[in-house]
Structure formats: C-alpha cells, structure tokens
C-alpha positions in Angstrom: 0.0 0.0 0.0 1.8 3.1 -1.5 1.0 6.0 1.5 1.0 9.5 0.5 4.4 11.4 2.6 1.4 14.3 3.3 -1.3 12.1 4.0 -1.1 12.1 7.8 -0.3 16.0 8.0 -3.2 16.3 6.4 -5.6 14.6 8.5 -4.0 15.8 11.5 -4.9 19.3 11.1 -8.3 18.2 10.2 -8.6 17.3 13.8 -10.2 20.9 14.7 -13.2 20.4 12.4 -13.4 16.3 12.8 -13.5 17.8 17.1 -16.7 20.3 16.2 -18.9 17.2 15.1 -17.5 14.5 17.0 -21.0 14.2 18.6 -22.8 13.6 15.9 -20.0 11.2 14.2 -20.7 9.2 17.4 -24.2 9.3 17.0 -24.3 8.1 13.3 -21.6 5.8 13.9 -23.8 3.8 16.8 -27.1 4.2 14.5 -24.9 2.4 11.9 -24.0 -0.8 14.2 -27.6 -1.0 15.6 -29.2 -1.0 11.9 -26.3 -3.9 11.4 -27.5 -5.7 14.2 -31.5 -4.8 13.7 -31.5 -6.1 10.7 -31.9 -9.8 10.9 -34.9 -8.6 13.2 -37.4 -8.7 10.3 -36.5 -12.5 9.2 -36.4 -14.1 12.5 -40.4 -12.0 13.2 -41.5 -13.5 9.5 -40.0 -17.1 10.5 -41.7 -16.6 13.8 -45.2 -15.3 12.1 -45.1 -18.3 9.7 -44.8 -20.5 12.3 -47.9 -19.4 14.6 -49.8 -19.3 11.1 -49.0 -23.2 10.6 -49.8 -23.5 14.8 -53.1 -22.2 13.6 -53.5 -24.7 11.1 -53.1 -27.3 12.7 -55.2 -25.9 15.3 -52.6 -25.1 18.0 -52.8 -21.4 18.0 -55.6 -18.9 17.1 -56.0 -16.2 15.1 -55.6 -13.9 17.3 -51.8 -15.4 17.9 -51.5 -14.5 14.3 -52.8 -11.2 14.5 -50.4 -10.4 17.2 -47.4 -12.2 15.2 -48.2 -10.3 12.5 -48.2 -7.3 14.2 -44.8 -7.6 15.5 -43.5 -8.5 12.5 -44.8 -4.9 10.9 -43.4 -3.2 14.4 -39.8 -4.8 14.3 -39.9 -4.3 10.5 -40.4 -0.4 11.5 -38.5 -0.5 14.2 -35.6 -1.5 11.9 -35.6 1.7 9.8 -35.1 3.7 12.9 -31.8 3.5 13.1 -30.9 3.9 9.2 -32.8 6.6 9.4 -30.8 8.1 12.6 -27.7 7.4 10.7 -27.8 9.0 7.6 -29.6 12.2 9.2 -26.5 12.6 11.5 -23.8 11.2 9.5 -25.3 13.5 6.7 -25.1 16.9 9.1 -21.7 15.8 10.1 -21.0 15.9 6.9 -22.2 18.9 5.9 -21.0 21.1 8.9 -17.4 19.5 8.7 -17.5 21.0 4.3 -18.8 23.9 5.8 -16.2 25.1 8.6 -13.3 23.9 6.2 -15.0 25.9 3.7 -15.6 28.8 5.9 -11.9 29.0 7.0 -10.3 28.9 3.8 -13.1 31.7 2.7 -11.5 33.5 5.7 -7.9 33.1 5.1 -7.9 34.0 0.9 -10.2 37.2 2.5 -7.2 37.8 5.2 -4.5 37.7 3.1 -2.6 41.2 2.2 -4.3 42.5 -1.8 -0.2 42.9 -2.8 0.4 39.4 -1.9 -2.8 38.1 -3.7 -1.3 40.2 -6.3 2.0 39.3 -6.4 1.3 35.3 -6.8 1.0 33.0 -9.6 -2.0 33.4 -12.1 -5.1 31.2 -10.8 -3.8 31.2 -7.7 -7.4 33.2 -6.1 -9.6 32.8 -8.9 -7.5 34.7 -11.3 -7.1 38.0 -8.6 -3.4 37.6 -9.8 -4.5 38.3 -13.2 -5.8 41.8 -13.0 
C-alpha cells in the first residue's frame, strides 16, 4: 500500500473540524452498528409469524396469535428503519457542517491575506485575482 508522505499532515490538522462534530459522528456511527445488528430482526419475526400461522393450522394457536405475530412483524420491520434513518440524518449533518467550517476557514484566510500578496502570486492562484 503506497502511503501519500502528506497524508497524515493532512488529516492531523483536520482534527479541529473532525473535534466540532465528533457528537454527531458518534451518533451516526452507533445508529450504523444498531441497523447492522437490527437487521436480521425482520427474518427471525416473518419465521416466527409463519410458524404461529401453521400452529393455527393445525389448530394449535388462534388467530388472534397471528394477529399479534403479524403485528410484531410490521413493528420490528419499523423499528428496523429507525436507526438507518438516525444514521444517515446525522452522519449526513456531520458531513455537511465539517464541508462547511473547512469551507468557511479557507473563505477567511484567501479574504485575510494582504491585496499585494494576492497580487504578487502565480495566475489562478485566487480565482484569477493575480491576473488583474
């Protein structure tokens, strides 16, 4: 594996924006292992549906067992979206904060820098400002 020589400079001063979302990266992260975990919920409910269904056939269970089987079944099938859903709301935020301080601080140091230095640099280097 061929490693980049700037690679770990670079994420290490990352840490200050990865540090203002860290909350919701932990958040996201734990909705991502429960919706791994949750979701063999909805087979083991059908299998356990299916099987009060065939109690009921052979006149072991009633209908009303079924009912309530059934109902479970759509409940854990629910309840397994949950945390999908808690994931990619938060990871997405995370996300979208973390683009948005990085892009917020490089807006601030291009708009800090001296005009003669600005000037004074290679063509292209702030959307063409070196140009002029």
């Amino acid at each position: 594996m061929n490693k980049q020589p700037g690679s770990r400079r670079f994420l290490w001063r990352l840490r200050p924006y990865y540090r203002q979302v860290a909350g919701l990266l932990v958040v996201g992260s734990a909705g991502g292992i429960v919706m791994n975990v949750a979701i063999v919920l909805p087979a083991v409910l059908l299998g356990r549906a299916v099987n009060v269904v065939l109690a009921v056939e052979r006149h072991q269970a009633t209908a009303g067992q079924a009912g309530v089987a059934a109902l479970v079944f759509v409940a854990g099938t629910a309840a397994t979206e949950l945390p999908r859903i808690a994931k990619r709301y938060y990871l997405g935020v995370a996300r979208t904060r973390f683009a948005a301080s990085v892009r917020s601080d490089a807006l601030r140091g291009v708009l800090g820098m001296a005009v003669g230095t600005v000037r004074a640099g290679p063509g292209g280097r702030c959307d063409g400002a070196g140009d002029r």
